[in-house]
Structure formats: structure tokens, C-alpha cells
MDAnalysis code that builds the backbone (N, CA, C; Angstrom):
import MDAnalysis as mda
import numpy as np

u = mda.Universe.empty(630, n_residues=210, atom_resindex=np.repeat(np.arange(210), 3), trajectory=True)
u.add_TopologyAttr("name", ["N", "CA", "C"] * 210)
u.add_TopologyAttr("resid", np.arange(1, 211))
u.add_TopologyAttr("resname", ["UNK", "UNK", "UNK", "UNK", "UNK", "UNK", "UNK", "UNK", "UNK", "UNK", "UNK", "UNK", "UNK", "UNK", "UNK", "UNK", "UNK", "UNK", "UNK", "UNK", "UNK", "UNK", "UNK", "UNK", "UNK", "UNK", "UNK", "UNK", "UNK", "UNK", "UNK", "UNK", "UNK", "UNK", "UNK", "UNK", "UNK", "UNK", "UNK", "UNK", "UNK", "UNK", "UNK", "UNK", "UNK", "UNK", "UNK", "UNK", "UNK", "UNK", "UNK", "UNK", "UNK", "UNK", "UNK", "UNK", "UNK", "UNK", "UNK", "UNK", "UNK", "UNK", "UNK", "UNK", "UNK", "UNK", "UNK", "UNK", "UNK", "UNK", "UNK", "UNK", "UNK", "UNK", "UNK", "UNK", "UNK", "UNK", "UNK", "UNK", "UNK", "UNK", "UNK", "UNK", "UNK", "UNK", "UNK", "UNK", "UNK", "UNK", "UNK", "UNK", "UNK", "UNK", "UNK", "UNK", "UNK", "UNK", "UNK", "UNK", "UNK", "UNK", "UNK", "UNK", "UNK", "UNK", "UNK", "UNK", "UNK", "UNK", "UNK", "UNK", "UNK", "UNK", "UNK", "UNK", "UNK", "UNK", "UNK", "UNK", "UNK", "UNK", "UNK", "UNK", "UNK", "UNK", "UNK", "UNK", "UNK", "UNK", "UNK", "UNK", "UNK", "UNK", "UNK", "UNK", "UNK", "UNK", "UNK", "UNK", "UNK", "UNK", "UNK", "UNK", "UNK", "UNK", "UNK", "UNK", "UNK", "UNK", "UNK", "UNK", "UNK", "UNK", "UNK", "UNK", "UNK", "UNK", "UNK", "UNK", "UNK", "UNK", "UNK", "UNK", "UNK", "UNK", "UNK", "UNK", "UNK", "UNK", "UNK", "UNK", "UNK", "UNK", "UNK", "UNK", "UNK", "UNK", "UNK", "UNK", "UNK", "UNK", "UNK", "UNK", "UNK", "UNK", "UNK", "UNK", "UNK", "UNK", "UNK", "UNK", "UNK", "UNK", "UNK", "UNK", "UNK", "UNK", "UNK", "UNK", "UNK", "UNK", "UNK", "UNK", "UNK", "UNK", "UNK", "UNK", "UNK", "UNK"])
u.atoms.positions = np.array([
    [40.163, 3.578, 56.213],
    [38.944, 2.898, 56.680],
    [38.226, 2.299, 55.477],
    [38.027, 1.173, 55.423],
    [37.343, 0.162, 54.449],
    [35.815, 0.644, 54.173],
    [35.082, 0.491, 53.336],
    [33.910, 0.656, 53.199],
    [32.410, 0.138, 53.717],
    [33.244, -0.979, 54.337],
    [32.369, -2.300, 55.250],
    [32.777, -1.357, 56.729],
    [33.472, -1.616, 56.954],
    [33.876, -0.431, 58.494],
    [32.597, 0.493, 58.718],
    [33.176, 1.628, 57.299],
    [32.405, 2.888, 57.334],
    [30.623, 2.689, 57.421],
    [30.510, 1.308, 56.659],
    [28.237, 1.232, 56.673],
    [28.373, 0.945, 57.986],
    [29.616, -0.183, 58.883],
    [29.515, -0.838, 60.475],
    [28.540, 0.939, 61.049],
    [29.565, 1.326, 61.402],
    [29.015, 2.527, 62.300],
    [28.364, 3.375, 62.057],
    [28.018, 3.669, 60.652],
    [27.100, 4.775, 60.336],
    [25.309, 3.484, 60.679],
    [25.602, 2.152, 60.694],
    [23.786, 1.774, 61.164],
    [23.890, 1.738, 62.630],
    [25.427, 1.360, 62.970],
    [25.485, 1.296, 64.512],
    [25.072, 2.668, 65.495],
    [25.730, 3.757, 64.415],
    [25.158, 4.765, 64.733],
    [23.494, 5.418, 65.127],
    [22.759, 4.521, 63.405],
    [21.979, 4.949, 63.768],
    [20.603, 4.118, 64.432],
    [21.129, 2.704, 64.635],
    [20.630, 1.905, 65.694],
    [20.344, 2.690, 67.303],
    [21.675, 2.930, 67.928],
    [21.867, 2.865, 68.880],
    [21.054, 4.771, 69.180],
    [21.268, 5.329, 67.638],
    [20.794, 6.821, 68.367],
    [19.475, 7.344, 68.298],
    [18.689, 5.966, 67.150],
    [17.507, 6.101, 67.569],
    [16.527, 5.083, 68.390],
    [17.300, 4.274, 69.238],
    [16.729, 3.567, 70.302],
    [16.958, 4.746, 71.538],
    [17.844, 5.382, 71.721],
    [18.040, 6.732, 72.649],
    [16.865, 7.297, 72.499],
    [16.794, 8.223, 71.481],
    [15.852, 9.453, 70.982],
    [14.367, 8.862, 71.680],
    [13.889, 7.827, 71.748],
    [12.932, 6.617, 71.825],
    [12.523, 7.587, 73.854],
    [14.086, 7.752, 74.088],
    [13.637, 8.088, 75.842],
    [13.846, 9.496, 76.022],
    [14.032, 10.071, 74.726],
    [14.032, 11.942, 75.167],
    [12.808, 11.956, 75.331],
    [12.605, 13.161, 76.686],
    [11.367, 13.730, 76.600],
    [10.571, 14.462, 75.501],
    [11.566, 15.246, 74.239],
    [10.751, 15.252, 73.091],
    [10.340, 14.929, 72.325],
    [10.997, 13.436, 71.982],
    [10.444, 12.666, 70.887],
    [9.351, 11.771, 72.287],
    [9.634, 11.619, 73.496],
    [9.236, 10.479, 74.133],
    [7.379, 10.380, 74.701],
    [7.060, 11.900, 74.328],
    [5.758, 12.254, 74.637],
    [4.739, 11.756, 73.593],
    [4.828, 11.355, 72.457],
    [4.094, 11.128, 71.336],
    [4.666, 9.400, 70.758],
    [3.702, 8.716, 71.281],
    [3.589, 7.520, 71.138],
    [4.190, 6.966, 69.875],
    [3.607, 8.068, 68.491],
    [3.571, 7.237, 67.307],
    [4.766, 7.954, 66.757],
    [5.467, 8.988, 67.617],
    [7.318, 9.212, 67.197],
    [8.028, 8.172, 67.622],
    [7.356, 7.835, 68.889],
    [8.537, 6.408, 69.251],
    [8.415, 5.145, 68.366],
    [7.641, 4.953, 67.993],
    [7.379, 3.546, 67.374],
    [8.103, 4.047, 65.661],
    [8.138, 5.037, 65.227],
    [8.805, 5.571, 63.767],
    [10.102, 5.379, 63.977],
    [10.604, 5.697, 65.318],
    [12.244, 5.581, 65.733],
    [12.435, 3.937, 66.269],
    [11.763, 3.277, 66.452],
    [11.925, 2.077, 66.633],
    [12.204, 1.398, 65.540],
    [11.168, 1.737, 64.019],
    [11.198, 0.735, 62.895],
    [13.261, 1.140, 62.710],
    [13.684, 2.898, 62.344],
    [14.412, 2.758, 61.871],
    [15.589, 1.795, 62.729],
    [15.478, 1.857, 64.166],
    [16.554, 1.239, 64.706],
    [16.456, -0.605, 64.706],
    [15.316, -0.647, 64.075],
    [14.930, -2.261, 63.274],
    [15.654, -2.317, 61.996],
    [15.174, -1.581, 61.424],
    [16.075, -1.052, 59.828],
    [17.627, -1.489, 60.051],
    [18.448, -0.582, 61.174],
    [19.632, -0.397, 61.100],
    [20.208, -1.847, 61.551],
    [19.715, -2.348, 62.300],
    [19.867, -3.950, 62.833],
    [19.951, -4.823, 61.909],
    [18.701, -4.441, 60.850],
    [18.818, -5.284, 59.636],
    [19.988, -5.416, 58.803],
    [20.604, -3.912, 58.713],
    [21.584, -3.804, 58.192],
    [22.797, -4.578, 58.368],
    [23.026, -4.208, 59.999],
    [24.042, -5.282, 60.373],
    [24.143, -6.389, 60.050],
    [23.191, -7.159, 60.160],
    [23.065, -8.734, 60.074],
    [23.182, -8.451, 58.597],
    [23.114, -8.076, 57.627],
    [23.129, -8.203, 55.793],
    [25.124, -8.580, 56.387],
    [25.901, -7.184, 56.824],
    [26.862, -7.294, 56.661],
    [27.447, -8.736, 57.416],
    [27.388, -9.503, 58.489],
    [27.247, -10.367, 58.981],
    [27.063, -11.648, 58.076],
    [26.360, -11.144, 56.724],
    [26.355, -12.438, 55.535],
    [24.566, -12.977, 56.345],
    [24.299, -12.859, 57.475],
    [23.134, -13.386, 57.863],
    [21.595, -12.718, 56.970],
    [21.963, -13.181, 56.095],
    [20.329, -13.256, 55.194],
    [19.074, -13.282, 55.598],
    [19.075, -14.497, 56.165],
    [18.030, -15.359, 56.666],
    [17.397, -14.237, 57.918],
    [18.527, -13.618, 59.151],
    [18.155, -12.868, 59.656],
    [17.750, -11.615, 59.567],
    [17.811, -11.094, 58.610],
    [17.755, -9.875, 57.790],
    [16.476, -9.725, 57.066],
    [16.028, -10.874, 56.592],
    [14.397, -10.778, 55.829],
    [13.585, -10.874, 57.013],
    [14.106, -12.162, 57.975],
    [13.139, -11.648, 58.928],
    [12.847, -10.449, 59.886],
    [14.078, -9.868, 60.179],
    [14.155, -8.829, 61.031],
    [13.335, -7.467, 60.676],
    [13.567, -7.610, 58.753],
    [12.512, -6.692, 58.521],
    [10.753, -7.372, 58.157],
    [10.739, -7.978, 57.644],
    [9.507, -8.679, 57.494],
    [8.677, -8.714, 59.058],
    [9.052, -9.488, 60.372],
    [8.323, -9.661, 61.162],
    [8.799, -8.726, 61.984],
    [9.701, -7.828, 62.613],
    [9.911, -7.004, 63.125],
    [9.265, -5.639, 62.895],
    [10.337, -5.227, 61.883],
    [10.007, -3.775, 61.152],
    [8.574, -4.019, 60.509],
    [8.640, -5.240, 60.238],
    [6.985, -5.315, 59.653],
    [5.634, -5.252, 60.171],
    [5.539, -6.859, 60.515],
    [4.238, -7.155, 61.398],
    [3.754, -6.374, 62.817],
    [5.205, -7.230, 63.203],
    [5.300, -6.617, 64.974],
    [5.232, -5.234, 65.244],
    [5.847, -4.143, 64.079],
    [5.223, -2.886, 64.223],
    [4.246, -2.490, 63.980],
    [3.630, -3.657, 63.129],
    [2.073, -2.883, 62.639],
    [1.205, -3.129, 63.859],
    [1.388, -4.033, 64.697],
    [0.576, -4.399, 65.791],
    [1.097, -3.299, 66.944],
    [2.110, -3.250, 67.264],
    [2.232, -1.575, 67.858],
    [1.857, -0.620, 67.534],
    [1.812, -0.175, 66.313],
    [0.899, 1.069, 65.775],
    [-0.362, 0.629, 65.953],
    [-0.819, -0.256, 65.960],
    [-2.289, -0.850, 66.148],
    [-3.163, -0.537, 67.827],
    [-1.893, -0.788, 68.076],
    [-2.576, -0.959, 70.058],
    [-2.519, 0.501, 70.346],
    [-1.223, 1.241, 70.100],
    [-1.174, 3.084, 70.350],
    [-2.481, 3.342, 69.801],
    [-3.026, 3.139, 68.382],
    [-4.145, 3.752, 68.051],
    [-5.331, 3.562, 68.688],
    [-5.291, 2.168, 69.608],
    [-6.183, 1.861, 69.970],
    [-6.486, 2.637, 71.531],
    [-5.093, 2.624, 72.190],
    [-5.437, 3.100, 73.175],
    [-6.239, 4.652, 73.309],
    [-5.253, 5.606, 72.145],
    [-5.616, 6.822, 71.912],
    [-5.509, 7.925, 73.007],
    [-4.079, 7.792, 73.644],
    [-3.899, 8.485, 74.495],
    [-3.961, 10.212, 73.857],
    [-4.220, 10.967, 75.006],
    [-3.638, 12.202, 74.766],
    [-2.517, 12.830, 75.683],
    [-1.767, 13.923, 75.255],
    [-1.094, 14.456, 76.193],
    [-1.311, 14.582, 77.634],
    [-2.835, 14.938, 78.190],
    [-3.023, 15.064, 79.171],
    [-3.411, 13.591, 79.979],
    [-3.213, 12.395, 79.230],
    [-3.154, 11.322, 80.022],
    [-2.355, 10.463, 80.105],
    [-0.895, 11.393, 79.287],
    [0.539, 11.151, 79.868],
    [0.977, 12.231, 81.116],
    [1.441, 11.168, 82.472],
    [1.378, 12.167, 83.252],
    [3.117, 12.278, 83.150],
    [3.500, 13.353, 83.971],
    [5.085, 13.347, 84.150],
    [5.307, 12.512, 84.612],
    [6.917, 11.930, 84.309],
    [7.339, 10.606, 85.223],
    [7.939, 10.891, 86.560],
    [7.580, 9.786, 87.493],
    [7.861, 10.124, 88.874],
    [8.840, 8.896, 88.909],
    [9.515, 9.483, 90.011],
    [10.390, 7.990, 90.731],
    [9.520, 7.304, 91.426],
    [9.861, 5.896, 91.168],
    [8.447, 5.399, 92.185],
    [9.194, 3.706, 92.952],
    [9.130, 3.119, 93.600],
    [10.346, 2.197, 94.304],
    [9.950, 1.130, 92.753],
    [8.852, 0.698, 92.025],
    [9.115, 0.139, 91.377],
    [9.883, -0.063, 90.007],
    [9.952, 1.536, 89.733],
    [10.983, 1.958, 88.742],
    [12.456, 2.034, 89.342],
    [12.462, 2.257, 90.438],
    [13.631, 2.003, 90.731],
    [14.251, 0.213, 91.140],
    [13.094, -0.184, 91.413],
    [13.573, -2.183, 91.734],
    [13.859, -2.347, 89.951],
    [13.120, -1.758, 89.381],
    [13.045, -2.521, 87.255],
    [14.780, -1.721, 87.017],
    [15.020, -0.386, 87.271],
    [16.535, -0.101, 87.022],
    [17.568, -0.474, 87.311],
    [17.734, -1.399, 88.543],
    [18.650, -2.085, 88.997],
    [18.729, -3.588, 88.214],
    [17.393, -3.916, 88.107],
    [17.471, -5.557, 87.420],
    [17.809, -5.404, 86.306],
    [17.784, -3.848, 85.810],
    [17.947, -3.953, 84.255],
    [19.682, -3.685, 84.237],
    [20.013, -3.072, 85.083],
    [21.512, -3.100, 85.515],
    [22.277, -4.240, 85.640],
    [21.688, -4.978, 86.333],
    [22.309, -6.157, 86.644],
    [22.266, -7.101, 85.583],
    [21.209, -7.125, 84.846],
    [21.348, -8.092, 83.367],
    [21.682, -7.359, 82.516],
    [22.378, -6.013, 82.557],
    [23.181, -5.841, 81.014],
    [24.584, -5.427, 81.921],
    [25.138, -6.122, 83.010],
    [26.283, -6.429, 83.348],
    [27.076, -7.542, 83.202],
    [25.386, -8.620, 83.427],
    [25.647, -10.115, 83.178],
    [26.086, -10.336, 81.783],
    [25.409, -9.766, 81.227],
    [25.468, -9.746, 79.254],
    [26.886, -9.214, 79.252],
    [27.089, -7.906, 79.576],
    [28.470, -7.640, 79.345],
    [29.480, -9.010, 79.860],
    [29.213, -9.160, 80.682],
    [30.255, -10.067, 81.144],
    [29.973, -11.895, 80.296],
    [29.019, -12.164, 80.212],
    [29.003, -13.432, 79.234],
    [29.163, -13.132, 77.771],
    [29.292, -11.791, 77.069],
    [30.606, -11.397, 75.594],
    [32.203, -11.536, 76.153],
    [32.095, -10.954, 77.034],
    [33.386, -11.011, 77.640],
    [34.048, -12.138, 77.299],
    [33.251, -12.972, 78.213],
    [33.890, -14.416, 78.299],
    [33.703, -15.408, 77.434],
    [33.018, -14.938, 76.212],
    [32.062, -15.880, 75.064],
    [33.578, -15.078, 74.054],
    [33.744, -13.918, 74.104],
    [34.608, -13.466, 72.558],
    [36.364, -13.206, 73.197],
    [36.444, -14.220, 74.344],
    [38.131, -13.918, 74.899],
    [38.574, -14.274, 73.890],
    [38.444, -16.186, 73.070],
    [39.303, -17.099, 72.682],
    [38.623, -16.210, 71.369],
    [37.795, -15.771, 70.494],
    [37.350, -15.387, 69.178],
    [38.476, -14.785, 68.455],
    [37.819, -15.100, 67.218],
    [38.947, -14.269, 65.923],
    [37.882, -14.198, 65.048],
    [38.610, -13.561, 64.264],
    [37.542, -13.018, 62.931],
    [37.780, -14.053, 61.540],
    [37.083, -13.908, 61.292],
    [36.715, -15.227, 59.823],
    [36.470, -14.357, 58.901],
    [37.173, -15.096, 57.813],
    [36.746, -14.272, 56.114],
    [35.234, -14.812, 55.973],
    [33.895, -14.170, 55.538],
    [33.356, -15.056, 55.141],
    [32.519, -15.132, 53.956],
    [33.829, -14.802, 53.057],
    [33.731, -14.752, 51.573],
    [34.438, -16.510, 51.755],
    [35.377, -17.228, 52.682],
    [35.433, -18.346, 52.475],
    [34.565, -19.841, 52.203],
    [34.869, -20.354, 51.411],
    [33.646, -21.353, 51.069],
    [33.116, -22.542, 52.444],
    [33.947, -22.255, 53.312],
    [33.609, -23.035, 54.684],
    [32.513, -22.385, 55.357],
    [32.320, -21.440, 55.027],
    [31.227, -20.643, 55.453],
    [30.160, -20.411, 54.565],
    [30.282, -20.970, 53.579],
    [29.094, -20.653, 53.031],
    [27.652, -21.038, 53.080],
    [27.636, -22.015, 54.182],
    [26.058, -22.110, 54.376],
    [25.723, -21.220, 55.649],
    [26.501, -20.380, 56.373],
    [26.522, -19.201, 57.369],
    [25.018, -18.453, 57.321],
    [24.538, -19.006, 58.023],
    [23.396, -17.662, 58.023],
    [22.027, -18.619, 56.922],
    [22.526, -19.587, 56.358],
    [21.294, -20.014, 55.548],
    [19.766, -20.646, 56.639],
    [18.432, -20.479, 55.862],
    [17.364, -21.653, 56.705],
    [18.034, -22.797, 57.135],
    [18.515, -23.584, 56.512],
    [18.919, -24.802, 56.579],
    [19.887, -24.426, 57.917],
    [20.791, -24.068, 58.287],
    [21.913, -24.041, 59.395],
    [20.896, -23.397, 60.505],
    [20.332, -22.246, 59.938],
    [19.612, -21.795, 61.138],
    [18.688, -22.596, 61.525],
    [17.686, -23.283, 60.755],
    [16.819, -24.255, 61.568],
    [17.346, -25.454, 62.267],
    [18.393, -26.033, 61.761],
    [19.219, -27.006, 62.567],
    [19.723, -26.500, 64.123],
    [20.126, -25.466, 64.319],
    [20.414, -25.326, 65.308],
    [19.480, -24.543, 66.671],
    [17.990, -24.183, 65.664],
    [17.152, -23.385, 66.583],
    [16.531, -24.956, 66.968],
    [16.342, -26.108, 66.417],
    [15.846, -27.295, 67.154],
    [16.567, -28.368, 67.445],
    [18.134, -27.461, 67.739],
    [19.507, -28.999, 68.495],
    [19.821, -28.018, 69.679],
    [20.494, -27.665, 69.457],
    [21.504, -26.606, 70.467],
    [20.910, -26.055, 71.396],
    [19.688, -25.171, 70.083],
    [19.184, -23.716, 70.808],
    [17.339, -24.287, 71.051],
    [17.221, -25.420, 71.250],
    [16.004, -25.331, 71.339],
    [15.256, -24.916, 72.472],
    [16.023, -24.853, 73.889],
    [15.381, -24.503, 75.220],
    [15.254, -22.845, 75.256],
    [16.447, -22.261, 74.578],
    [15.848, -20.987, 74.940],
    [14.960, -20.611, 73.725],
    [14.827, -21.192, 72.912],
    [13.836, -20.906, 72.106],
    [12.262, -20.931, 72.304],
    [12.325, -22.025, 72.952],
    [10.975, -22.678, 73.605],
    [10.513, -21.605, 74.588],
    [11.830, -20.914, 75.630],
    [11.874, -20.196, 76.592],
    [11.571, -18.785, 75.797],
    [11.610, -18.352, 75.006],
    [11.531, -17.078, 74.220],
    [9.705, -17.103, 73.715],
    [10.023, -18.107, 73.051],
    [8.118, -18.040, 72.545],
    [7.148, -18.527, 74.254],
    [7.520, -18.966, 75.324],
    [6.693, -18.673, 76.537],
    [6.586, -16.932, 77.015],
    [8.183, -16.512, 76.871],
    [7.930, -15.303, 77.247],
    [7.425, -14.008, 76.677],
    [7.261, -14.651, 74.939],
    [6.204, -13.828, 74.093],
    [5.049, -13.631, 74.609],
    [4.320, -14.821, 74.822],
    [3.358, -15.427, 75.638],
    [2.854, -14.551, 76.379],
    [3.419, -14.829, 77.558],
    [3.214, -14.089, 78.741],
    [2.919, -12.480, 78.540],
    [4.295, -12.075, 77.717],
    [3.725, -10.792, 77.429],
    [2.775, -9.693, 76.807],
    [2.294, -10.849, 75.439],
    [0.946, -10.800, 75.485],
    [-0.504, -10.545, 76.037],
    [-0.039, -11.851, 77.042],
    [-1.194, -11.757, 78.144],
    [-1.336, -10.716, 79.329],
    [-0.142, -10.075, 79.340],
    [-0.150, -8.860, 79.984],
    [-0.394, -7.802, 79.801],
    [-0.321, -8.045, 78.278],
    [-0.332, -6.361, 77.378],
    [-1.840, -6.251, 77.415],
    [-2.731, -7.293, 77.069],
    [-4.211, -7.605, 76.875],
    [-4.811, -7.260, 79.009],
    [-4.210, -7.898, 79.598],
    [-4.715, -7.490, 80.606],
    [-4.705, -5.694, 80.920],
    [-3.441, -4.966, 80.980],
    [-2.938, -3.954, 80.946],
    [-4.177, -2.983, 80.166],
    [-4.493, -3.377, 79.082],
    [-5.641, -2.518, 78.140],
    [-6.598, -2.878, 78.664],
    [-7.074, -4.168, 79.362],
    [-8.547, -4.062, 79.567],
    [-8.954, -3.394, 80.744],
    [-7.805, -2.790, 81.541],
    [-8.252, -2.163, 82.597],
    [-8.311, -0.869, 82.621],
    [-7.862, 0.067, 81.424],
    [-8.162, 0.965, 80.782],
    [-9.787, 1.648, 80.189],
    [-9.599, 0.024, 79.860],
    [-10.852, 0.414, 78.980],
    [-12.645, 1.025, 79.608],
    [-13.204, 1.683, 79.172],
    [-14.654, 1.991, 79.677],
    [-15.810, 1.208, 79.221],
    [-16.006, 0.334, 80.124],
    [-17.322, -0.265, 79.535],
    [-19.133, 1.070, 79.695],
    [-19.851, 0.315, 78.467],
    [-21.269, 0.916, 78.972],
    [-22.222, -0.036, 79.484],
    [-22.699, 0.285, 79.951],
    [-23.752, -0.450, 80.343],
    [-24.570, -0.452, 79.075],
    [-25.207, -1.582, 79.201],
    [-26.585, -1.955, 77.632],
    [-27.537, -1.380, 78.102],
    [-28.400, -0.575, 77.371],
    [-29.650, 0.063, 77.439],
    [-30.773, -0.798, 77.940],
    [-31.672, -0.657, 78.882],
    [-32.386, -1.265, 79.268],
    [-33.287, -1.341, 78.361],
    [-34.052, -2.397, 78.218],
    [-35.054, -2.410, 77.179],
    [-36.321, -1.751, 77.544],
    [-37.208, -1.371, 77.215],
    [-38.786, -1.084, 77.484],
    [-39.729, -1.849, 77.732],
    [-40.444, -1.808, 78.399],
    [-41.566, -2.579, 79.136],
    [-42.263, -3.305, 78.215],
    [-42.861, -4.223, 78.419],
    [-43.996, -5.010, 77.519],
    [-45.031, -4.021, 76.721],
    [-45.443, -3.172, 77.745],
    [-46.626, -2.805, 77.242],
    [-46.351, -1.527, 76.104],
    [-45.151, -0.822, 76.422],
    [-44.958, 0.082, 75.735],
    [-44.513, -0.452, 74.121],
    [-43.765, -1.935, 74.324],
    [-43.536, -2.378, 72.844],
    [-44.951, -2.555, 72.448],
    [-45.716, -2.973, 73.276],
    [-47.355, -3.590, 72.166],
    [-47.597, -2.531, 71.305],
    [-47.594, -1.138, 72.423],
    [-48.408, 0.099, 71.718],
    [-47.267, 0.262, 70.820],
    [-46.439, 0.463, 70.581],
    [-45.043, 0.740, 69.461],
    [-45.930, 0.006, 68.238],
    [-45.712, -1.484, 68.309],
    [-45.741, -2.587, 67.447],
    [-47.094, -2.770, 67.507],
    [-48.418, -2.236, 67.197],
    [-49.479, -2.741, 67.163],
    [-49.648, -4.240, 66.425],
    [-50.387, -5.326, 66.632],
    [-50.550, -6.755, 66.071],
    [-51.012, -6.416, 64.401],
    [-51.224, -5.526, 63.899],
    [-52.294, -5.172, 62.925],
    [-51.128, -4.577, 62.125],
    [-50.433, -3.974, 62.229],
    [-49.332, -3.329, 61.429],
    [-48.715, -3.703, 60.314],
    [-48.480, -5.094, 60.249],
    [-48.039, -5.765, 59.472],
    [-48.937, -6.386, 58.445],
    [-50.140, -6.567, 59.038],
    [-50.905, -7.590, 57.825],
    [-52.199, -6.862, 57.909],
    [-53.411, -7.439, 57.476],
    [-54.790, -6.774, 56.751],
    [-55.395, -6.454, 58.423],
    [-56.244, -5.543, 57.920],
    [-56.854, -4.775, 59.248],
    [-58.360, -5.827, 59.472],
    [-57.646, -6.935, 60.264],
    [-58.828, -7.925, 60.439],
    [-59.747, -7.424, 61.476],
    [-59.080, -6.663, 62.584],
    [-60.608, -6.087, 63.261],
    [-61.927, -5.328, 62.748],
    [-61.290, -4.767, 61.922],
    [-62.265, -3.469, 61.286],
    [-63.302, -4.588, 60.166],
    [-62.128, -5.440, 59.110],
    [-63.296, -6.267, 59.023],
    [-63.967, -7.055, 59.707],
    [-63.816, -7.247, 60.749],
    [-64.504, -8.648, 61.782],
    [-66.153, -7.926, 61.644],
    [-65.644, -5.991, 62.092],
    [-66.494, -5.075, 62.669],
    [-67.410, -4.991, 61.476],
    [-67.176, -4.638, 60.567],
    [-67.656, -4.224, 59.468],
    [-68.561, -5.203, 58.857],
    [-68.240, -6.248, 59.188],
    [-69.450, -7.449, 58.918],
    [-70.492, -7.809, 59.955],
    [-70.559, -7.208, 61.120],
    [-71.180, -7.306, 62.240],
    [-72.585, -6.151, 61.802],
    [-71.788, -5.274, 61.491],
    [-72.660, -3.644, 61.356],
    [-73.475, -4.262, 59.858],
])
């Protein structure tokens, strides 16, 4: 076994076993264990794509992935500030069961469009110089605005959206207060007497009278 083999499965390994761990009930109760097992299975992804020769995908995967995009997940968990007792147990419910089937059915479809995408495939050296712009900005931006520009377009709408869901989702969480009613007129006068601030003009008004 080659040494490129042996890194393949030890990130594949630990991609795939800490996107799992992500749905045990013991790591799965504590918000900010899942999101620690997420960066590494970002990490291990990264890895792949290095071996892949994909560079370009690799700075970003950790930069805006493992990076940003997790800091804004650790951001929203903190924000929400759940506790144990307002994770309830999970129930079967018909809508978890309609989301398990669709999720069935599109990683059948996926299986089946590798299928049929890697029948005719072979493997490429790509230490060869025909490949050497593989994976660069330059190739990748050419083809995220020729080829690939619809599902791209289609990817940043469905960022979008999910956004706007995540923001709806929290605001219905959230507890508003009501604003303190203010105090009556008369009670600010007596608070704030007119005289408080500057020379005690009544007393002299008085004092020149007497």
C-alpha cells in the first residue's frame, strides 16, 4: 500500500467518522461537541482535495468553511444558549419521516449519477504537465462562470434562503420585553425641579420683595 493510499483512508476515515459521531446521542446532546466534530470532518475534506492536487479548494475549504462558516455556527449555538433541558428527546414525527425518505431518495439519485458520471473514467497521473493548471483560480473561475454557472447561481439562492430561515427560526425563539412605561408628567416635574440646574431665581425674586 502506497503512502498516498494510506493518508486516502486514514482522512476518509476520519471525515466520514466524525460526521457520524455528529448523530450519536453522546456527542449529539451538546451543541458545541457537534460543531468541534464538524470543523475536523472539514479538516479531513481539506485533506482530500490537497491530495486531489486541488489547492485552490483546499484554502478555501479551510479558510471559509472550517473558518468563517464555523465561526458563525459557534456564534448562533452561543446565541441561542440552549440547555439540556430544552433539548427534548427525539420523537418520530410524519415530518421527520417525509425529510428521511427525500433524503433517501437524493443520495440514491447521487449514487446513481457517480455511477453513470465514473462508468467511462480512468485515473490520470497528475504529476503530468497536461494537468498542471488542475485545480488552479484561473481553471476554477473559468468554469464556475461557463459550464457551472447555473448551479452556482442555484447554490448562492439556496444559501440565501437558508439564511432567511435560520433568522426566522431564532426569532421565534426569542423573548421580547416590553419597554418600561415611562412616568407621568407630574412626577418628572417633582424629580427634575426647574431650579436644579441654574441659580435659585425664586428665592431671589423673594428676597428682594422682603
Amino acid at each position: 500500500m502506497s503512502a498516498e493510499l494510506l493518508i486516502f483512508y486514514i482522512l476518509a476515515t476520519g471525515a466520514a467518522g466524525s460526521a457520524a459521531l455528529m448523530l450519536l446521542p453522546t456527542t449529539g446532546k451538546n451543541p458545541i461537541h457537534s460543531a468541534l466534530l464538524l470543523i475536523v470532518s472539514l479538516f479531513c475534506l481539506a485533506g482530500l482535495y490537497a491530495l486531489l492536487s486541488a489547492h485552490l479548494l483546499t484554502a478555501l475549504q479551510i479558510i471559509v468553511y472550517a473558518g468563517a462558516i464555523m465561526v458563525l455556527f459557534t456564534f448562533v449555538i452561543m446565541l441561542l444558549n440552549l440547555t439540556p433541558a430544552d433539548i427534548h428527546p427525539p420523537k418520530l414525527t410524519l415530518t421527520k419521516l417525509v425529510a428521511g425518505i427525500v433524503a433517501l431518495f437524493v443520495f440514491g439519485k447521487l449514487l446513481t449519477a457517480l455511477t453513470v458520471a465514473s462508468a467511462g473514467a480512468r485515473s490520470v497521473d497528475l504529476s503530468d504537465p497536461i494537468y498542471a493548471q488542475y485545480g488552479t483560480i484561473k481553471t476554477v473561475g473559468r468554469m464556475l462562470y461557463t459550464s457551472f454557472m447555473i448551479p452556482f447561481e442555484l447554490a448562492s439562492v439556496l444559501l440565501l434562503v437558508a439564511a432567511v430561515g435560520a433568522v426566522a427560526l431564532a426569532k421565534k425563539s426569542l423573548k421580547y420585553v416590553d419597554a418600561p412605561v415611562p412616568p407621568p408628567a407630574k412626577l418628572t416635574r417633582l424629580a427634575h425641579p426647574p431650579h436644579a440646574d441654574g441659580p435659585d431665581v425664586g428665592h431671589g425674586q423673594d428676597a428682594g420683595h422682603h
